[in-house]
N, C-alpha and C positions, 0 to 999 in steps of 0.2 A: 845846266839841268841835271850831270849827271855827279853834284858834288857828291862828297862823302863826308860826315862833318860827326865827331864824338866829342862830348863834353864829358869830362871824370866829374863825380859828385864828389865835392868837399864837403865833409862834416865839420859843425863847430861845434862838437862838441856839447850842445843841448839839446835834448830833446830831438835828435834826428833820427829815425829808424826807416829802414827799407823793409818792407815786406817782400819777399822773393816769392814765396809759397805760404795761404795761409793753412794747408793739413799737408805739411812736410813730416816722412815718415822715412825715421834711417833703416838702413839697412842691417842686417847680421852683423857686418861687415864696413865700415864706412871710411873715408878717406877725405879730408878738406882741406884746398889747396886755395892759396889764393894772394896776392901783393900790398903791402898796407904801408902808408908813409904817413909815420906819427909824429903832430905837434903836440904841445903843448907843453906841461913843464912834466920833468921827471918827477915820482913818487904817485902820480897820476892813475889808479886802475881805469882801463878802457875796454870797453867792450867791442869783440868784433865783428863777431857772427854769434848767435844764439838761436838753437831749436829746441829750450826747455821750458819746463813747468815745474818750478825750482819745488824741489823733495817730493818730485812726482814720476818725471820721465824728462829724457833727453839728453842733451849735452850744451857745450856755450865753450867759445874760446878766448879768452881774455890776453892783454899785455897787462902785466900787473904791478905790484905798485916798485919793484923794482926791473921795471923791463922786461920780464922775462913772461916767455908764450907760456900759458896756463890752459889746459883744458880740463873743464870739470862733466862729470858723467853724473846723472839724478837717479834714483831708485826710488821707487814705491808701490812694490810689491815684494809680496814674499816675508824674509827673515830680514830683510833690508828695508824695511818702509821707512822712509824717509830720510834716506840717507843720501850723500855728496861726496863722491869720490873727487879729489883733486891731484892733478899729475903737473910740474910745474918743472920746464928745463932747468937743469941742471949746469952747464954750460953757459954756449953765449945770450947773451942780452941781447934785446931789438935796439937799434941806435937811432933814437928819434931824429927828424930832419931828411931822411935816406928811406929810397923804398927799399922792403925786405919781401923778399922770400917766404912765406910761412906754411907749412902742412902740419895736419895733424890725422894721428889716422887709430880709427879705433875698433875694438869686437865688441858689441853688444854685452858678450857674456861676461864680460867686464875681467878686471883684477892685471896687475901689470903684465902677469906671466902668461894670460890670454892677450898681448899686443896691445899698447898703448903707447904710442910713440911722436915724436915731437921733431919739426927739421925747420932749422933757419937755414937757405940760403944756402940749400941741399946737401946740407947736413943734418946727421941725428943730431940734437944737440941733449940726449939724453932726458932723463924726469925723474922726479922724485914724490913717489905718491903719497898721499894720506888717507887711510883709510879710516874711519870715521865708524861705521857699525864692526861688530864684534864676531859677529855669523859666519864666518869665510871670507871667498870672494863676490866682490861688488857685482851684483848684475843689472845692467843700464834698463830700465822701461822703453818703449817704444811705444810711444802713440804719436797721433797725427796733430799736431802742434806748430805753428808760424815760425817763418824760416827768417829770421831778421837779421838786417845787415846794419852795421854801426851802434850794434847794441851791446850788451853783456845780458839781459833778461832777470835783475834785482836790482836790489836800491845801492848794492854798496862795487856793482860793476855798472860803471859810467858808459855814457855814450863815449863813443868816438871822436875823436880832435883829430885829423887828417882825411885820409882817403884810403881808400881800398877799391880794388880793383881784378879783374881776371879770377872770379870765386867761382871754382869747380869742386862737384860736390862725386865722389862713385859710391858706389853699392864695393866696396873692395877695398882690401888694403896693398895700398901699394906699397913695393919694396924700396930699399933705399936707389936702386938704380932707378926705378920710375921716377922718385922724387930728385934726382940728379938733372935725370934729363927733361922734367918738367923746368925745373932750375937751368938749366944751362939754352935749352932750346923752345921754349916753350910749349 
């Protein structure tokens, strides 16, 4: 009577999304942490989590078509309308078959040098951004927008082919020692 029983959701890869929240609104400040064990074949973009309205507002974090954590930031306001920030480690690759590790953690007010940062398996593993409009720096829109899990949130970021797991969202950026000991101790 008093089991306790969890099943992990496997995605295959089509047409799978989780709705977690449908008016998710980040923060100033936001941090996303979470474990993902990727199938399918390499050169694959996946999506993983996604809270955008692509060249409107938000953000989305991808493994992309060479393994590597990607997260992209949307604008569309301002001097920036419609633009896509993209920050894409630099370092290690996710090693499909094996759970990983993944944070990403961002400032609203966008641009690399206001904090944009990437950790496999509690490490930085550094980024290398693209900035796309001409105006300065990137600044992210925030509106209240559907918080999907196993997604990427456009046609050319796939659903998910594995599993994900333990996805915590803050209002904050955490430091690399946060993301350590989220990494080591849960």
């Amino acid at each position: 009577a008093l089991q306790s029983y969890n099943q992990l959701a496997w995605f295959d890869g089509t047409n799978d999304i989780v709705t977690a929240n449908d008016d998710f609104t980040p923060g100033n400040l936001t941090t996303v942490a979470f474990w993902v064990f990727l199938n399918g074949d390499d050169g694959e973009v996946r999506g993983l989590i996604d809270n955008i309205e692509w060249l409107n507002s938000g953000w989305r974090i991808t493994a992309d078509s060479n393994n590597k954590l990607t997260l992209q930031t949307s604008s569309g306001s301002g001097t920036d309308d419609g633009s896509v920030n993209t920050y894409t480690s630099t370092a290690t690759t996710m090693t499909r078959g094996r759970w990983i590790h993944c944070v990403a953690t961002f400032n609203y007010l966008g641009g690399a040098s206001n904090g944009h940062f990437l950790y496999i398996d509690g490490e930085d593993v550094g980024s290398s951004a693209s900035t796309p409009n001409t105006n300065g720096a990137h600044t992210m829109t925030k509106t209240a927008d559907p918080l999907n899990i196993g997604y990427g949130g456009g046609l050319a970021q796939s659903y998910l082919n594995g599993c994900i797991t333990e996805i915590s969202v803050w209002s904050d950026m955490l430091s690399l020692a946060n993301v350590q000991e989220l990494y080591n101790d849960g």
